[in-house]
C-alpha positions in Angstrom: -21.7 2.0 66.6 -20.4 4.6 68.5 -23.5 7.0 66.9 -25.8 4.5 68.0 -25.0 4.1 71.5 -25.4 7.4 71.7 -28.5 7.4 70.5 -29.3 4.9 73.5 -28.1 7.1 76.2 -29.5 10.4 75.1 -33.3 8.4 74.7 -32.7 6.6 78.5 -31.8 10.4 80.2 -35.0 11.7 78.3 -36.7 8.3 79.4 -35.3 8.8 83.3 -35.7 12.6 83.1 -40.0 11.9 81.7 -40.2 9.4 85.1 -38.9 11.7 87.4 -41.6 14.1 86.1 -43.8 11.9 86.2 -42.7 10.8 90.1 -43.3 14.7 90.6 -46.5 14.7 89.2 -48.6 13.3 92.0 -46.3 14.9 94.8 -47.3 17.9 93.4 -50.9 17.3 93.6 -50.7 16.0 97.0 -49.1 19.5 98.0 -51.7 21.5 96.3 -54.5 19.7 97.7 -53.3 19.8 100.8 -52.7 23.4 100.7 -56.3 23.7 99.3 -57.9 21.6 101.7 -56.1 23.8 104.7 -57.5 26.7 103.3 -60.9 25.6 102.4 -61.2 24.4 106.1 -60.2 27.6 107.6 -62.7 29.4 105.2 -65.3 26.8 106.3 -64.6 27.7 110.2 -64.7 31.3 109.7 -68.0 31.5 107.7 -69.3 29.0 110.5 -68.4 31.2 112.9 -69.4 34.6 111.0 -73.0 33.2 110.3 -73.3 31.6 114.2 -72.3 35.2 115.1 -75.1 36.5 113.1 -77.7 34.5 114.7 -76.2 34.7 118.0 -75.6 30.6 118.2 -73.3 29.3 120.8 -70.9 27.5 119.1 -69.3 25.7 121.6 -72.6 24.1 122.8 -72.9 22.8 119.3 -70.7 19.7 118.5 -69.3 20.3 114.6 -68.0 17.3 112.9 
């Protein structure tokens, strides 16, 4: 019996221990994204800017979305 039950408590800490992955899984991928989407906005900007800069656009009379 003893053997058993602990049998059942080593499978529910690897159970718990898979779900908090798991939980820490998509937090994870929200962090990332995030990070990417910061970045990928700032190069967006710049390149804006670079190619208005280039063909001497004013882009402050331009209303970007």
């Amino acid at each position: 019996r003893t053997t058993a039950l602990l049998g059942i408590s080593v499978m529910m800490d690897h159970t718990q221990s898979e779900a908090r992955r798991r939980n820490h899984l998509p937090e994870a991928v929200a962090t990332e994204l995030a990070k990417f989407e910061r970045t990928d906005s700032e190069f967006r900007k710049k390149d804006r800017e670079e190619r208005a800069a280039e063909l001497h656009l004013p882009l402050d009379a331009i209303n970007l979305h």
